[in-house]
C-alpha positions in Angstrom: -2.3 -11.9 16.5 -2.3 -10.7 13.2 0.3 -7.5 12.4 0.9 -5.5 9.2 3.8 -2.7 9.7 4.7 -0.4 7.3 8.5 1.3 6.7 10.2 3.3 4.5 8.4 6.5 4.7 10.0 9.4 4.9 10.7 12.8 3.3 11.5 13.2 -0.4 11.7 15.9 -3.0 9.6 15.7 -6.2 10.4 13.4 -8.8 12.8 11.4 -6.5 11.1 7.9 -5.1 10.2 5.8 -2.0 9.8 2.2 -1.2 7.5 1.3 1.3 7.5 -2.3 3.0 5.0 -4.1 5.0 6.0 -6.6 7.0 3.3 -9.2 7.6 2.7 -11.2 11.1 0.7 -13.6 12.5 -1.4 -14.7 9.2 -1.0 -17.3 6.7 0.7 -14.2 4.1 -0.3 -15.7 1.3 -3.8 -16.4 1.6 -4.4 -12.9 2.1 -5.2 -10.1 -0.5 -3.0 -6.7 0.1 -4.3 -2.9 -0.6 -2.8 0.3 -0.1 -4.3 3.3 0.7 -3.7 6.9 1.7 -4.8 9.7 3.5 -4.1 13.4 3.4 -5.0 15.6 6.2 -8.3 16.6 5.5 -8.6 13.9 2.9 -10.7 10.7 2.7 -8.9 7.7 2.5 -8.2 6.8 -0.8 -7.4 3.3 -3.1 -3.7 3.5 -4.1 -3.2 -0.2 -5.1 -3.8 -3.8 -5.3 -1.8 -7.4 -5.5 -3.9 -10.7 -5.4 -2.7 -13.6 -3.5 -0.2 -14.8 -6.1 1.4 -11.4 -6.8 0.2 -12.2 -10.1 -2.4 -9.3 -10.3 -2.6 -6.0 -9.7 -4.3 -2.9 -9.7 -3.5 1.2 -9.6 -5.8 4.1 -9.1 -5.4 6.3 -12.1 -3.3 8.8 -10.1 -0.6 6.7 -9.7 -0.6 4.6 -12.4 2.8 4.1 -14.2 4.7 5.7 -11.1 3.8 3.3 -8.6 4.2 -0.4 -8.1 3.1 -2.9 -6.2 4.3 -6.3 -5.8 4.9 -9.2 -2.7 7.2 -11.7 -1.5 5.2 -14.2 -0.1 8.6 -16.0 1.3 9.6 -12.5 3.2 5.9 -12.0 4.5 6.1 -8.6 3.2 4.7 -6.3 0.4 5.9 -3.3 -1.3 4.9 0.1 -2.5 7.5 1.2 -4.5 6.7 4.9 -5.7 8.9 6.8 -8.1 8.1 10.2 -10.2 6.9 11.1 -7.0 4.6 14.4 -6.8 3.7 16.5 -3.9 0.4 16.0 -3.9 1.1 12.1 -3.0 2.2 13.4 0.3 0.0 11.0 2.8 0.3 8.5 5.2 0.1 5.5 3.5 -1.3 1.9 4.8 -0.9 -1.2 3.6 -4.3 -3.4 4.6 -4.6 -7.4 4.4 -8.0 -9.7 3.7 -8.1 -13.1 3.1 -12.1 -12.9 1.7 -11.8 -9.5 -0.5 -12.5 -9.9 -3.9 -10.8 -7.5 -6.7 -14.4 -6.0 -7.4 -14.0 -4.9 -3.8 -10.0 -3.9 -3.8 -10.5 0.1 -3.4 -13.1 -0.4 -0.8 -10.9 0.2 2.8 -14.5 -1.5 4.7 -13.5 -4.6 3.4 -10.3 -5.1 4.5 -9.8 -6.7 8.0 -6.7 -5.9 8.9 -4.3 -2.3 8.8 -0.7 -1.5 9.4 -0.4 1.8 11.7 0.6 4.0 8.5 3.5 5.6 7.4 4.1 9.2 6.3 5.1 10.3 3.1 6.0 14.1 1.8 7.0 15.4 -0.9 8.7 18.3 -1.0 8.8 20.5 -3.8 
C-alpha cells in the first residue's frame, strides 16, 4: 500500500522558516515524480513545487520562488519542502503528492497525481 506523510508543520512567525518532510511508503520512491501543493481555507488548491525523479529538476510557482526549496533523498524515501522568508499569506496545509507517469508539462496539475499525503498545517503569524 502506497503512503506519503508529511511532518514538520507547525506555527511560525513571519520571516522565520519551516521544513516539511514526506516520508514515502510502499512505492518504488524513485520512480515516482513529487509535487507540493497547498490549500488555504476557502482557497483552491494550488502548485507550490516540483522535483523530477533524479532530484535533478525542479520547479516553483512564482510566489515562492527564491524562498522555498525543494529537493529528495531517494535513499531516505523522503522529500522536503524547506520554506524560509516565510510570509503569512503562505499559511496552508501543505501536501506533498507522488506519480510515477506525470510529466513536468503536467507538474501544477493536482488531477494527475495518484497519490497524497494527509497534509500538514502551516501558519504564519505576523
Amino acid at each position: 500500500q502506497v503512503q506519503l506523510v508529511e511532518s514538520g508543520g507547525g506555527l511560525v512567525q513571519a520571516g522565520g522558516s519551516l521544513r516539511l518532510s514526506c516520508a514515502a511508503s510502499g512505492l518504488s520512491f524513485s520512480s515516482y515524480a513529487m509535487g507540493w501543493f497547498r490549500q488555504a481555507p476557502g482557497k483552491e488548491r494550488e502548485f507550490v513545487g516540483y522535483v523530477s525523479r533524479s532530484g535533478g529538476i525542479t520547479y516553483y510557482a512564482d510566489s515562492v520562488k527564491g524562498r522555498f526549496t525543494i529537493s529528495r533523498d531517494n535513499a531516505k524515501n523522503t522529500g522536503y519542502l524547506q520554506m524560509s522568508s516565510l510570509k503569512p499569506e503562505d499559511t496552508a496545509v501543505y501536501y506533498c503528492a507522488a506519480d510515477n507517469n506525470i510529466v513536468a508539462k503536467y507538474k501544477s496539475d493536482a488531477k494527475k497525481y495518484d497519490y497524497w499525503g494527509q497534509g500538514t498545517q502551516v501558519t504564519v503569524s505576523s
